[in-house]
C-alpha positions as CSV (number, residue, x, y, z in Angstrom):
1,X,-101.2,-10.5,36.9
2,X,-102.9,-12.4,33.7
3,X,-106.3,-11.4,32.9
4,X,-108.1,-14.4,31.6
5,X,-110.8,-14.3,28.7
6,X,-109.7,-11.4,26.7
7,X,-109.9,-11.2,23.1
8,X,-107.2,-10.0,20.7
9,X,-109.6,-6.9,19.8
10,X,-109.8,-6.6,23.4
11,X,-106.4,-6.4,23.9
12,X,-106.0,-3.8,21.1
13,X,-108.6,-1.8,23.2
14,X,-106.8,-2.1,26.2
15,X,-103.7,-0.4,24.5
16,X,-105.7,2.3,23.0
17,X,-106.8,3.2,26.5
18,X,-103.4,3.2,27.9
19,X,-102.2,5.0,24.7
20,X,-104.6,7.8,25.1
21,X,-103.9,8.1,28.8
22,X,-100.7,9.4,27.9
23,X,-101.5,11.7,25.3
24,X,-104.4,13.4,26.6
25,X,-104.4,17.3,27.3
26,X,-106.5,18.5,30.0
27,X,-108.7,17.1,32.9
28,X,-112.0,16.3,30.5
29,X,-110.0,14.5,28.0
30,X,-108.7,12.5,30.0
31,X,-111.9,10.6,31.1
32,X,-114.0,11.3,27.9
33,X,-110.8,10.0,26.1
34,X,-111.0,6.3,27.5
35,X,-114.6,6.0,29.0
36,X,-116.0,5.2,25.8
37,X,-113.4,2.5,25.6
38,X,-113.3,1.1,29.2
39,X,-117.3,0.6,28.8
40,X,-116.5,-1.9,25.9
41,X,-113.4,-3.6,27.3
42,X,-115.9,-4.4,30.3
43,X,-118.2,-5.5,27.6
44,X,-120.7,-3.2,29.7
45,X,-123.1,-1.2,28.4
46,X,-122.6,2.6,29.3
47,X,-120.8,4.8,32.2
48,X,-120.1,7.8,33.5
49,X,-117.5,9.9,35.0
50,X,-117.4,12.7,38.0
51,X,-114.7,14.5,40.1
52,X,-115.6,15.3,43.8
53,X,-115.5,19.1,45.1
54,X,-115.0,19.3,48.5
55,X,-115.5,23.1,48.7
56,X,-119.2,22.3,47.0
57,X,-119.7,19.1,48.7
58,X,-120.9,17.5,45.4
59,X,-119.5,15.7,42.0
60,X,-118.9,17.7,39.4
61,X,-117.7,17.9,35.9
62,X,-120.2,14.9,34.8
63,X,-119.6,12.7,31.7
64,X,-121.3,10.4,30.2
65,X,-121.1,7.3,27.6
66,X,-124.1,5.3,26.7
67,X,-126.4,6.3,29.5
68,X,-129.6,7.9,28.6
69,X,-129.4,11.6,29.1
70,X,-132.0,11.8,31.9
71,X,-130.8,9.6,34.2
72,X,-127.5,11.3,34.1
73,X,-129.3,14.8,35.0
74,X,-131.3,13.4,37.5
75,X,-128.0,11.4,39.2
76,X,-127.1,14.9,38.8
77,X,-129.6,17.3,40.1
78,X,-131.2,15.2,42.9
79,X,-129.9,10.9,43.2
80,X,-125.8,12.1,43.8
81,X,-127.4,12.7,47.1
82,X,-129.1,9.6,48.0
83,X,-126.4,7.4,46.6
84,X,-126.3,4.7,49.1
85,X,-123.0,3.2,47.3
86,X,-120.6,5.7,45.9
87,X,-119.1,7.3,49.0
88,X,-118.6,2.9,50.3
89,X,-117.3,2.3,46.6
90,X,-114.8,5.5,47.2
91,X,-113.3,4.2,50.2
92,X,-112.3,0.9,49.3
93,X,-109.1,2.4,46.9
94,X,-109.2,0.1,44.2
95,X,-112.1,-1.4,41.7
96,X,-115.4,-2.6,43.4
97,X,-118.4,-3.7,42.5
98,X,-121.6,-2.2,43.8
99,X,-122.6,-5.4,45.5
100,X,-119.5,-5.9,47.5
101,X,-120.4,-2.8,49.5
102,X,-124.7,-2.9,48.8
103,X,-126.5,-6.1,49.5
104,X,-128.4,-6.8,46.1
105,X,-131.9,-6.5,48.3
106,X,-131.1,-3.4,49.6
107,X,-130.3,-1.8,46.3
108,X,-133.5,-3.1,44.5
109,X,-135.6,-1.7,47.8
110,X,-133.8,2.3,46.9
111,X,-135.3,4.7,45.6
112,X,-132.1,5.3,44.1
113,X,-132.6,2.2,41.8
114,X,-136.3,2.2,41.3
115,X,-136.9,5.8,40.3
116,X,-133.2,6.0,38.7
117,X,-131.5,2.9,37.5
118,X,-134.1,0.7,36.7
119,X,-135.8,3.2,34.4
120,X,-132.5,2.9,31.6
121,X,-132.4,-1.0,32.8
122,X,-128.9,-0.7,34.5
123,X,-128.6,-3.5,37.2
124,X,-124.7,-4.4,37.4
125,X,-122.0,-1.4,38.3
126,X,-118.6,-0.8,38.9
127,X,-116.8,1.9,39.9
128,X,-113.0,3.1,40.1
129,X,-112.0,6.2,41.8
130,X,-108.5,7.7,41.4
131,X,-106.9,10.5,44.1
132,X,-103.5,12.5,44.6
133,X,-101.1,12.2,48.0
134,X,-103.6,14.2,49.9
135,X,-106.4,11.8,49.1
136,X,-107.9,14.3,47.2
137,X,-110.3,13.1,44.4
138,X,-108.9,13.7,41.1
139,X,-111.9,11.4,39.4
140,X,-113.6,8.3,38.4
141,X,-114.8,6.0,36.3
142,X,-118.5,4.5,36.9
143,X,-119.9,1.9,34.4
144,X,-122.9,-0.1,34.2
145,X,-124.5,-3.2,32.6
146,X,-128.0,-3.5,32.0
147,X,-130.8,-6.0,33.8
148,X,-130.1,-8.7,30.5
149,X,-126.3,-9.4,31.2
150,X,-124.7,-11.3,34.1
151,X,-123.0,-9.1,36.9
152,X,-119.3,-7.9,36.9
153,X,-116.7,-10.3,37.8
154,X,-112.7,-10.2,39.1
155,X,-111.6,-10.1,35.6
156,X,-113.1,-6.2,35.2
157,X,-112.1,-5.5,38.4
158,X,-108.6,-6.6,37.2
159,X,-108.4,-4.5,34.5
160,X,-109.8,-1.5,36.2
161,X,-106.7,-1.8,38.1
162,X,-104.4,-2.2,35.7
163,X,-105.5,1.0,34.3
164,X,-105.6,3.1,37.3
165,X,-102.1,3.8,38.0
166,X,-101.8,5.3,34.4
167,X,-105.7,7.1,35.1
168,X,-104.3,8.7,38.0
169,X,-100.9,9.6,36.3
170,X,-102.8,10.8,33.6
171,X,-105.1,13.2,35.4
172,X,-102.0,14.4,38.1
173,X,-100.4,15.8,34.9
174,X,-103.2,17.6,33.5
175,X,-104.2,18.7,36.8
176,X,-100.7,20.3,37.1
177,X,-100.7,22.3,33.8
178,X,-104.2,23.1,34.6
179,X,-102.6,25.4,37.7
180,X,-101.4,28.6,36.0
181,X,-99.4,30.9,38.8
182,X,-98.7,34.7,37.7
183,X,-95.3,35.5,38.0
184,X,-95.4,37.1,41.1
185,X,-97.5,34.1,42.6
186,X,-95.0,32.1,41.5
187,X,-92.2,34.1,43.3
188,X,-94.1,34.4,46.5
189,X,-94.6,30.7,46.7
190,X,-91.3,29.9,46.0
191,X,-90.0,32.0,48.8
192,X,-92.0,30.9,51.1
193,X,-91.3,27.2,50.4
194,X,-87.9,27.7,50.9
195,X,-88.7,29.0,54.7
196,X,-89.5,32.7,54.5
197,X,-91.5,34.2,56.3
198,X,-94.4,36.6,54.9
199,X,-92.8,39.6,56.1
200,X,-89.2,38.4,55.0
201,X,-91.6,38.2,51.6
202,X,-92.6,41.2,51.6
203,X,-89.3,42.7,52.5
204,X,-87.5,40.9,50.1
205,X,-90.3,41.6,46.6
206,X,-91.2,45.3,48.2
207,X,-94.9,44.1,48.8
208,X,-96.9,44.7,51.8
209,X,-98.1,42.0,54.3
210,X,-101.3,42.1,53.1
211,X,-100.4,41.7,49.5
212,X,-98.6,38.6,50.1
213,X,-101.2,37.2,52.2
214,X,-103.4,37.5,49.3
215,X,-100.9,35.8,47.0
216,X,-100.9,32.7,49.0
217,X,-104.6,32.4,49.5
218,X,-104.8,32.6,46.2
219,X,-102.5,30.5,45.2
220,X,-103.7,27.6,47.6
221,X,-106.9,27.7,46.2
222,X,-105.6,27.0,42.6
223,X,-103.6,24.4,44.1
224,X,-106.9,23.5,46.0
225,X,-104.1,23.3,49.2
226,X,-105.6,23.6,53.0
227,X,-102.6,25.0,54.3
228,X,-99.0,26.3,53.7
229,X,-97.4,23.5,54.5
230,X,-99.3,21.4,51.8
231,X,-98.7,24.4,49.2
232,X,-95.4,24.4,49.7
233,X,-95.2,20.4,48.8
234,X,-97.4,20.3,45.9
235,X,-95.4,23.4,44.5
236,X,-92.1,21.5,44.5
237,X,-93.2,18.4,43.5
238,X,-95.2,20.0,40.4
239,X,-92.7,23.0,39.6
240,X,-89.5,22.1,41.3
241,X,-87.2,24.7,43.2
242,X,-85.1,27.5,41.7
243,X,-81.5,26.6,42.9
């Protein structure tokens, strides 16, 4: 893949990104890190940055680069709700620009762009979402140009994915020393990943049923797991098995 009209400062920007994506230590970091940075390799103008929450129906953990404050509270508190793009933009997989899934009319008709975007000016978007092997959303990466600049093009979408392999690697990492199991979490899940059953659990730590019922359920919500069968995956994959 060569991406055409880059600069040699570009370039240098492009390696700081990847650089930082490597060395970053928790969840936040990992998108504040590079956001700053991927705004100016897409010679845009600001962005933003969210991880969906399925159990509060709603993004979360906002950031935000070069965006004026307000509009970021209100995408917040009241527009993530009438976004007529994001959830199309999330479902393509890769980089995409708003008007590949948002006719250009439509979008300038939304109250979504006339009470919220075109008060800071922004006009051109594009987004990139990143998710684990259970499609679950681990974050994004939302930037903007304002009404004076031409719209985004295939060489940003190129380079938004480039990056999102190492993005996604990235946040799986942090994501996995984010999850802190107690001890005895740790042994419950381990046992019953290796086929016990909860009373074979119980039996086996001197617990009762009940108690190792709760372990799990707690434990899957860390994991943020629907089931057992899930749990048991993500715990292998992340800690490994004891032999």
């Amino acid at each position: 893949m060569i991406i055409r009209d880059i600069t040699s400062s570009e370039m240098t920007l492009f390696a700081s990104i990847v650089g930082r994506l490597q060395i970053s230590n928790s969840v936040e970091s990992v998108r504040s890190a590079i956001l700053p940075d991927v705004v100016k390799l897409l010679r845009a103008d600001g962005g933003s940055s969210f991880i969906w929450r399925d159990a509060e129906r709603k993004f979360c953990n906002g950031l935000n680069f070069g965006i004026a404050p307000e509009i970021h509270s209100l995408y917040v508190d009241w527009f993530q709700t009438r976004d007529p793009m994001t959830f199309k933009m999330r479902a393509n997989g890769r980089a995409t620009i708003v008007d590949q899934v948002l006719a250009r009319s439509d979008l300038l008709k939304s109250e979504f762009y006339n009470d919220m975007l075109k008060i800071d000016g922004l006009e051109w978007g594009i987004n990139l979402y990143s998710f684990d092997d259970q499609n679950r959303d681990l974050g994004d990466l939302r930037v903007w140009r304002r009404k004076d600049k031409e719209n985004f093009e295939d060489r940003e979408k190129m380079l938004l994915d480039i990056i999102e392999p190492l993005f996604r690697t990235s946040l799986l990492r942090e994501n996995a020393q984010r999850v802190s199991l107690t001890p005895r979490e740790r042994e419950v899940v381990e046992l019953m990943s290796r086929g016990c059953t909860d009373r074979d659990i119980a039996r086996i730590l001197g617990m009762s049923f009940s108690t190792v019922r709760t372990h799990l359920n707690k434990t899957m919500d860390k994991f943020g797991c629907a089931n057992r069968a899930e749990l048991a995956a993500t715990f292998v994959k992340q800690h490994g098995m004891v032999s």
